[in-house]
KEKOLNU-842375 format. One line per field, with one value per residue (C-alpha): residue number from 1; residue in three letters; chain; x negated, y, z. Coordinates in nm, 2 decimals, always signed. Each point is the difference from the previous one (the first is absolute). Example, Ala and Ser with C-alpha at 12.3 -4.5 7.8 and 13.67 -1.06 7.14 Angstrom:
# residues 2
nr <- [1_2] .
rest <- [Ala_Ser] .
kette <- [A_A] .
x <- [-1.23_-0.14] .
y <- [-0.45_+0.34] .
z <- [+0.78_-0.07] .
//
This chain:
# residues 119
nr <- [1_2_3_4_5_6_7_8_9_10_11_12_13_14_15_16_17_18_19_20_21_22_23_24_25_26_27_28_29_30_31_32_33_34_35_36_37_38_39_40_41_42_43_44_45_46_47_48_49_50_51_52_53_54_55_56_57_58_59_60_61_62_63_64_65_66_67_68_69_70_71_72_73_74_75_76_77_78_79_80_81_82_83_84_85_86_87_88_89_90_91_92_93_94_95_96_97_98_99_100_101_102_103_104_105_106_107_108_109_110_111_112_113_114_115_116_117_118_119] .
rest <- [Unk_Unk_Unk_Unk_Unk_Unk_Unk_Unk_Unk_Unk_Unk_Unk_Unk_Unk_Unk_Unk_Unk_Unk_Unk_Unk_Unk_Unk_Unk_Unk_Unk_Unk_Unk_Unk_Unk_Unk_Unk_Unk_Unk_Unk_Unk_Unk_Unk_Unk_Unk_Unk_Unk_Unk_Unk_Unk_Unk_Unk_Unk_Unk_Unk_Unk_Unk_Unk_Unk_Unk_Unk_Unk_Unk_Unk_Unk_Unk_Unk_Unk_Unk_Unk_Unk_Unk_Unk_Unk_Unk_Unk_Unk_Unk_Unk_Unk_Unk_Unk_Unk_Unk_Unk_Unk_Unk_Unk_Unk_Unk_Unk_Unk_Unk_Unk_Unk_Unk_Unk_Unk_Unk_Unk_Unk_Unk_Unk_Unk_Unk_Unk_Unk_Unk_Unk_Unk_Unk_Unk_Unk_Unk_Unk_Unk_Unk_Unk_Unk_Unk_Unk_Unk_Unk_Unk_Unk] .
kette <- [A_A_A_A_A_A_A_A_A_A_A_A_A_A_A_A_A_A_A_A_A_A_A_A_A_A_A_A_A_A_A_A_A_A_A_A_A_A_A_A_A_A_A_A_A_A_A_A_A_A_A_A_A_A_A_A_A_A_A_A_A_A_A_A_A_A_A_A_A_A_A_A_A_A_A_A_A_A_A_A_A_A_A_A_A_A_A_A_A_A_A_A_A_A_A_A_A_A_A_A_A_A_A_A_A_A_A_A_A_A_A_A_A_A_A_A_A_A_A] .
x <- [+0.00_-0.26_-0.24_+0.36_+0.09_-0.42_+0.05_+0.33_-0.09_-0.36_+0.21_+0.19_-0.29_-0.22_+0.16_-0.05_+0.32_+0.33_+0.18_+0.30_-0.32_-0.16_+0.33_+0.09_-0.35_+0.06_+0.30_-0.06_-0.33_+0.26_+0.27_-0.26_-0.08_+0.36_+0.01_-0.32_+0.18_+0.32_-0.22_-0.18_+0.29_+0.01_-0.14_-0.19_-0.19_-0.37_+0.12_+0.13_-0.33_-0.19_+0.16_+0.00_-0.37_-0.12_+0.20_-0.13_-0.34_+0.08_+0.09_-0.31_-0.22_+0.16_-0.02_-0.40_-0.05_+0.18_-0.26_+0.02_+0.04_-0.33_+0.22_+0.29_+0.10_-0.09_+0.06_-0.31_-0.12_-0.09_-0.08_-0.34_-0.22_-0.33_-0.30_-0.33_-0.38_-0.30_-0.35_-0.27_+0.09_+0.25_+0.40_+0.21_+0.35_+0.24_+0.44_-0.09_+0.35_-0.06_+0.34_+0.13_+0.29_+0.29_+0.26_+0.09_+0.07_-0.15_-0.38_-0.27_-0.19_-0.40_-0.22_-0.33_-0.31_-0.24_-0.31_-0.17_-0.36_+0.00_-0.29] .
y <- [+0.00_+0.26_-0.11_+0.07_+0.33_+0.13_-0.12_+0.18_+0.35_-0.03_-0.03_+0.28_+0.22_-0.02_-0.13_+0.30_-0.03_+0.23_-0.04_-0.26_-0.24_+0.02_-0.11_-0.24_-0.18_+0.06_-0.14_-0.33_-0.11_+0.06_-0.25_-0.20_-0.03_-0.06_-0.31_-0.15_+0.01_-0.13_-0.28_-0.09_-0.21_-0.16_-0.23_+0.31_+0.05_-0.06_+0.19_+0.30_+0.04_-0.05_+0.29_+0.20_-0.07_+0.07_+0.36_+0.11_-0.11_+0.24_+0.26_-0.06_+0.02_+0.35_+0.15_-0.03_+0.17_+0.33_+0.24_+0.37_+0.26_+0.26_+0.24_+0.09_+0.33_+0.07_+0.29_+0.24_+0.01_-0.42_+0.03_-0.03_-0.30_+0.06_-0.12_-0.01_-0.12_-0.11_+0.13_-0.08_+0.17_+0.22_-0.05_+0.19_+0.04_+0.11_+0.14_+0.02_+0.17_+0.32_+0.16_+0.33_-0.14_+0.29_-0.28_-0.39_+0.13_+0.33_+0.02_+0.06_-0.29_-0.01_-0.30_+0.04_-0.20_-0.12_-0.10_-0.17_-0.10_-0.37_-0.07] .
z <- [+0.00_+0.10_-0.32_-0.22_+0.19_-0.08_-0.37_-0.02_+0.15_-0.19_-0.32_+0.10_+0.10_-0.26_-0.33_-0.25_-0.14_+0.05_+0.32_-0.17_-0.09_+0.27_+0.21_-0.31_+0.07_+0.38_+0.00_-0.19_+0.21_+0.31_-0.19_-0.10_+0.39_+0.08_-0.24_+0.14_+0.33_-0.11_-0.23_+0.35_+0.10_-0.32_-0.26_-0.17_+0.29_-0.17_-0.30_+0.20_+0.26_-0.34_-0.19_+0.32_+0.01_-0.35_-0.01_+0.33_-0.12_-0.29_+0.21_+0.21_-0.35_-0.07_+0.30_+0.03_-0.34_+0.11_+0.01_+0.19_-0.21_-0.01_-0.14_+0.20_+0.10_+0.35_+0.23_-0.01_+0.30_-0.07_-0.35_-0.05_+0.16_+0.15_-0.14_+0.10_-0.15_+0.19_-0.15_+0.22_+0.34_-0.13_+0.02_-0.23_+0.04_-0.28_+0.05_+0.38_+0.09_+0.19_-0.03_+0.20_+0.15_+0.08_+0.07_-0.06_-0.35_-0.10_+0.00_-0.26_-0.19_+0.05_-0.17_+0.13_-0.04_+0.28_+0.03_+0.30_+0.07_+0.18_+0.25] .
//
């Protein structure tokens, strides 16, 4: 039930379709759960577990090659990653955030780069 309930909501989550696919596709791996349960009290019962098995192996296969996106809009005051390079004793840091703040959401953006000597 729990593996089923994952599959479905992962299906949900990420499929890049429009809503009514997503909830198409959604909606059959949740039927498809129902008749493995309803097939465990019967002859089918091999059958069932199998197909339960090979589409939530699918599922599984998907879901590890969704990759986060590098481009996705973010706010400002997170939009840049810092970066740094070692050369010899030296540390430089790159998009260090040092932002004048005025409130939670008002403040002005400063990237600055740093450099530090390591002993």
């Amino acid at each position: 039930m729990l593996a089923s309930a994952w599959a479905s909501l992962a299906i949900w989550y990420r499929l890049p379709d429009p809503a009514f696919a997503r909830a198409l596709v959604a909606g059959l791996f949740a039927l498809l759960r129902l008749c493995t349960i309803v097939a465990l009290f019967s002859r089918w019962r091999l059958q069932a577990g199998l197909a339960f098995a090979f589409f939530f192996i699918v599922t599984i296969g998907w879901w590890s090659t969704i990759h986060p996106s590098a481009y996705a809009e973010w706010a400002p005051d997170v939009a840049r990653q810092v970066t740094g390079t070692v050369t010899g004793d030296m540390l430089t840091l790159t998009d260090v955030r040092n932002f004048d703040w005025r409130s939670n959401t008002d403040f002005t953006e400063h990237w600055t780069t740093r450099t530090y000597d390591l002993p």
